[in-house]
C-alpha positions as CSV (number, residue, x, y, z in Angstrom):
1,X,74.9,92.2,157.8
2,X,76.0,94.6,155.0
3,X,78.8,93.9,152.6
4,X,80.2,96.7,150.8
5,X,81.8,96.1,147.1
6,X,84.5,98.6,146.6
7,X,86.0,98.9,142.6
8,X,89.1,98.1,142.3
9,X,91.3,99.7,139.4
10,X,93.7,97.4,138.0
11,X,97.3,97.9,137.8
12,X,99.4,97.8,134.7
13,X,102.0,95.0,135.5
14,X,103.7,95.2,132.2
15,X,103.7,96.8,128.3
16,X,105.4,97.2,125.2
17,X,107.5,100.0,124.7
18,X,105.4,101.6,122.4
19,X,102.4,101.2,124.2
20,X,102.1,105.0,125.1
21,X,99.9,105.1,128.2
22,X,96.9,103.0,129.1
23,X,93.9,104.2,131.2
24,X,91.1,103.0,133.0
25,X,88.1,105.1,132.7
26,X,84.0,105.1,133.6
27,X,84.5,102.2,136.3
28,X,81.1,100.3,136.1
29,X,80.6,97.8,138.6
30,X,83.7,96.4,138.1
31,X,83.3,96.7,134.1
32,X,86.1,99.5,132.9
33,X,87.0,101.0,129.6
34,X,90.8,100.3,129.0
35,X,92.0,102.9,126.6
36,X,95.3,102.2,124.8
37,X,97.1,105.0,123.5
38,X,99.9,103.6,120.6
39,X,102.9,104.9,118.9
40,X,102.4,104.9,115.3
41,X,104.8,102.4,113.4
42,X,106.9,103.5,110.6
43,X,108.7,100.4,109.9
44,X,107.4,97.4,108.2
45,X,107.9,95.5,110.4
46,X,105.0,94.5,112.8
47,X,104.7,94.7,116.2
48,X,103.8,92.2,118.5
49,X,103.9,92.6,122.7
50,X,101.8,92.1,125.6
51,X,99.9,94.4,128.5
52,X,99.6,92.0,131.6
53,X,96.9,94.0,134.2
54,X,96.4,92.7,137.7
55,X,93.8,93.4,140.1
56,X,95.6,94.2,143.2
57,X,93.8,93.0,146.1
58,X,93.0,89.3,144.4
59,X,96.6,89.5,142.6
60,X,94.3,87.8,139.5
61,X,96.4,89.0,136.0
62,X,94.8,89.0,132.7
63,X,96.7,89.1,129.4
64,X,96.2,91.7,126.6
65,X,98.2,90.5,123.4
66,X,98.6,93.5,120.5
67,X,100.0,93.4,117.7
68,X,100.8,96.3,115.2
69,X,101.5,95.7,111.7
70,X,103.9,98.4,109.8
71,X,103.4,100.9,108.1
72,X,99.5,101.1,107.6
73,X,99.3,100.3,111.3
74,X,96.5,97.4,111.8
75,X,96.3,97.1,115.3
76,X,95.0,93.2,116.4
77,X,94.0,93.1,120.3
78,X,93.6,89.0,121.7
79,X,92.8,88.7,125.6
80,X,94.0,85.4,127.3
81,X,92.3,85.3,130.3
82,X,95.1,83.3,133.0
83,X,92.6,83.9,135.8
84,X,89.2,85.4,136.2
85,X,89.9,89.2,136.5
86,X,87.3,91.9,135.6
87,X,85.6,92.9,132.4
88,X,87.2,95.2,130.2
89,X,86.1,97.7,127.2
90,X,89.2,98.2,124.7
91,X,89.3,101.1,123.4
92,X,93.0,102.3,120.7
93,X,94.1,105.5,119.9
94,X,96.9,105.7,117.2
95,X,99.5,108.4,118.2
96,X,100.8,109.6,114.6
């Protein structure tokens, strides 16, 4: 009996604010390239958030912390995996 394997995109649950836009691109076998486009930050401050994705049919979430520090604009990515989800490539633009 066949089984068919359908990829499922996931679904940005949440962001920071100056987390521009976030794409899922060259879908794999369930491997995707997450590309993260981010506001440049002029303070000196840094930034910290989170991007929570969830695939929609197993409702499975997976955790993307960022952090951006100011001014020269380091960008740190940590994934905290709550549940097993897909795998992801992480790809950062800076938006000057």
């Amino acid at each position: 009996v066949g089984t068919t394997v359908a990829d499922i995109v996931p679904e940005v649950v949440s962001k920071p604010t100056w987390v521009n836009r976030i794409d899922f691109l060259n879908p794999y076998y369930k491997i995707y390239e997450v590309f993260i486009s981010v506001d440049a930050n002029t303070s000196v401050e840094k930034r910290v958030g989170s991007i929570i994705l969830k695939q929609p049919e197993s409702n499975k979430t997976l955790n993307i912390g960022i952090t951006q520090n100011g001014i020269n604009n380091y960008i740190i990515v940590s994934v905290k995996n709550f549940t097993p989800i897909i795998h992801c490539l992480l790809l950062l633009q800076l938006i000057p």
